[in-house]
N, C-alpha and C positions, 0 to 999 in steps of 0.2 A: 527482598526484591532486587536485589543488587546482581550485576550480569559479567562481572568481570570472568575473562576466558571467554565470551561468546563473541564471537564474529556475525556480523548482521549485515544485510544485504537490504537496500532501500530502495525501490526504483522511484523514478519520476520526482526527483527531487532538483527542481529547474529555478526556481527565486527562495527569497526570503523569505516570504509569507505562507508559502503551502504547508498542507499538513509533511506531505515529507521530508520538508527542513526540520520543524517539531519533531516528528518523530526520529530524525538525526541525533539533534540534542537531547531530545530525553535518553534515548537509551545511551545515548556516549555521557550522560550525565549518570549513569547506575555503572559505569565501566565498561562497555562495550564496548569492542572494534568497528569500526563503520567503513561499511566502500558504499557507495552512493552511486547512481545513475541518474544522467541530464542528457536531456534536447535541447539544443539550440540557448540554451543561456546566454546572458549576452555579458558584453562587459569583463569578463574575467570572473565570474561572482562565481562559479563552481570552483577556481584554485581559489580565493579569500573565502569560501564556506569552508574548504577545506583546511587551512589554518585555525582559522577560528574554532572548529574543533578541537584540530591537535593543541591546539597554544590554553584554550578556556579548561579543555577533560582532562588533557594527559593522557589519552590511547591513542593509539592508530586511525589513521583514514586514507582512503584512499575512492577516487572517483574515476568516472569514464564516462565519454558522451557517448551515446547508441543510439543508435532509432530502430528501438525496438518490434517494427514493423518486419524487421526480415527475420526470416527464418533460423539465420545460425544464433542472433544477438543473444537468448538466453546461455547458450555453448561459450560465448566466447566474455559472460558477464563473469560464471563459473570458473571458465579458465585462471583469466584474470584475479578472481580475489583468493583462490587456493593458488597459485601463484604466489601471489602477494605478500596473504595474510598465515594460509590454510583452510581448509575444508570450513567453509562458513554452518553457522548453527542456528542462525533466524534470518529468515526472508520474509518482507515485506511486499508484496504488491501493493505498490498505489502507485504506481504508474496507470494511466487513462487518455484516452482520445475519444472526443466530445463536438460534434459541429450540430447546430441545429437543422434539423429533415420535417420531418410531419410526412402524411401521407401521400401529400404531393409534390413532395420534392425527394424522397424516398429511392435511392435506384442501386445497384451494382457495386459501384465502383465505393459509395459508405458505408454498404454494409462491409465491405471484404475492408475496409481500411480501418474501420471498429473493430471487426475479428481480431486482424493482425496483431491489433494493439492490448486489446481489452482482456480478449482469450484466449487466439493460441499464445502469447508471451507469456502467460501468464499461468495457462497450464505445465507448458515447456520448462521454464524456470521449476516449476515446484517439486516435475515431478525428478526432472535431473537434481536438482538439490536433493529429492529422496534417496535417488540411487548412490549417490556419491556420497553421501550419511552413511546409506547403509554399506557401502564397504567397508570404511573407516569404525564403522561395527561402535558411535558413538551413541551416547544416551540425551535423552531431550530436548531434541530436535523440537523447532515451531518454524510452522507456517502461517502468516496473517495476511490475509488477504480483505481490501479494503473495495466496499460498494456501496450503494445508495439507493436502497430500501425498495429496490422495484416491488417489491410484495404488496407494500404495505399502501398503494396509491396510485393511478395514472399520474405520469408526465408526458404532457403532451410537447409535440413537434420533437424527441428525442428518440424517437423508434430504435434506429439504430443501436443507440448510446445504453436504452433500457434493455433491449434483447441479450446485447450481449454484456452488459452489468450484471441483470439475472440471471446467467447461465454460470458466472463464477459464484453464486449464493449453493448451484446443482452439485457443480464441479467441486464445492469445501466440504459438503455433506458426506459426497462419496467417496471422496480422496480421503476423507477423515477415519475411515474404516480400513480403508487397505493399509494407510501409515501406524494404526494405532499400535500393532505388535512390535513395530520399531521405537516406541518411547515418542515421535512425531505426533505432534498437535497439530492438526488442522482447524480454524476458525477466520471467521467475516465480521468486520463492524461497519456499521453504514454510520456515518458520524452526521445525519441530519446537513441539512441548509447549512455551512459554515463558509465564515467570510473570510477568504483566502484573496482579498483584495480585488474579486471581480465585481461586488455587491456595488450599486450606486446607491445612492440617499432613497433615492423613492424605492428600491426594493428590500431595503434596509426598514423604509416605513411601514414596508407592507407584510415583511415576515415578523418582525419584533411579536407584536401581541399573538402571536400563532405558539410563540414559546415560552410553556407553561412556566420556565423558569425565570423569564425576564428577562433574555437576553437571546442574542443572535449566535453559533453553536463560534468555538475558536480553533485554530488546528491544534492547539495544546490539550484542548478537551479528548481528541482522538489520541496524541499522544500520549497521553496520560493508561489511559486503556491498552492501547501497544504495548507498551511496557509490562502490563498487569501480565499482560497475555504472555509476554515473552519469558516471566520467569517463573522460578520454580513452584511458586504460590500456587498459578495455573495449571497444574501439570495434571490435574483431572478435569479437564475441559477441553471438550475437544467437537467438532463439527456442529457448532453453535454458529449461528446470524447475530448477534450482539448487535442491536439498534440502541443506537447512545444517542438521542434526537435530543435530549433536556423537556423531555415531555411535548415537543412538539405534534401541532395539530394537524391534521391536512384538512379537515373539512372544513 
């Protein structure tokens, strides 16, 4: 499972605790290349994450802040790490934008700022990464894209947030078909409830016993599965949903 030679592309990696930091260090922990994208970070902590890679793995890193909501930002994420590093070989979506709506608060201006962020970046990125793979006329290409189980349950007051969550579940199936004569993996993991440090005590109370494994999901748990996904191990899997919840319950 070891990734050394691959350049990896992580969006939405803003603190210490999300799963996109996890899945920084894991893969820069099998030898990967990392460039990273952040909003609004505060502190300096995108240049000391950035150390802490290079100085802890010994590869490359390299980051940039975007607000991924405009149009060029996938064009110019691209630019950037084939600049940089070269023509990257794993991309990661999990970058997201999330406020709560319901059906009466519901209007215009969150749907189109979900879009922006959720889907079309998200499409943009993948499939420029496809095209620019396929010049480079390279082999084993992944795509990972990361959501949260709209299938499998309502959540309520998240209309927005689930609309366009499940439309990247639509968008991995069928992109997984037109990548697959290029050696490109397309696939989605919804990594369940995980406490990425928004959980307080009382909803920490109230998901524990929902999970059948005895515990609340981690971002290393997702991390862990990234990586599976990212190397050659995986390389007959491809336009799969992977729900990695630890047996969690919704009813």
């Amino acid at each position: 499972m070891r990734l050394e030679g691959s350049i990896a592309i992580v969006t939405g990696v803003s603190h210490d605790h999300g799963i996109g930091t996890a899945i920084c260090r894991k893969l820069a922990s099998q030898g990967a290349d990392i460039f990273f994208t952040h909003w609004e970070s505060k502190n300096n902590w995108a240049v000391n994450f950035q150390d802490e890679i290079i100085k802890e793995y010994r590869v490359r890193c390299g980051n940039t802040e975007i607000d991924l909501s405009q149009p060029i930002a996938p064009f110019k994420i691209l630019d950037m790490v084939t600049h940089q590093m070269g023509i990257p070989t794993i991309l990661v979506n999990n970058a997201a934008h999330s406020t709560s709506d319901g059906y009466m608060k519901l209007d215009a201006k969150t749907l189109d700022d979900h879009y922006a962020v959720n889907m079309r970046a998200t499409f943009l990125l993948s499939v420029e990464f496809a095209r620019r793979f396929k010049q480079q006329k390279k082999l084993g290409g992944r795509i990972i894209n990361l959501t949260s189980g709209q299938a499998l349950g309502p959540m309520t007051n998240e209309l927005a947030y689930v609309a366009t969550k499940g439309a990247i579940s639509a968008f991995t199936l069928s992109l997984s078909a037109e990548l697959a004569p290029l050696g490109i993996t397309v696939n989605a993991i919804n990594p369940g409830p995980t406490d990425t440090g928004w959980m307080t005590a009382e909803i920490k109370k109230h998901l524990t016993p929902k999970f059948l494994s005895g515990r609340i999901g981690l971002p290393e748990d997702a991390a862990r599965l990234v990586s599976f996904l990212a190397s050659e191990e995986a390389q007959w899997i491809t336009g799969q949903i992977i729900n990695s919840e630890g047996g969690f319950l919704r009813a």
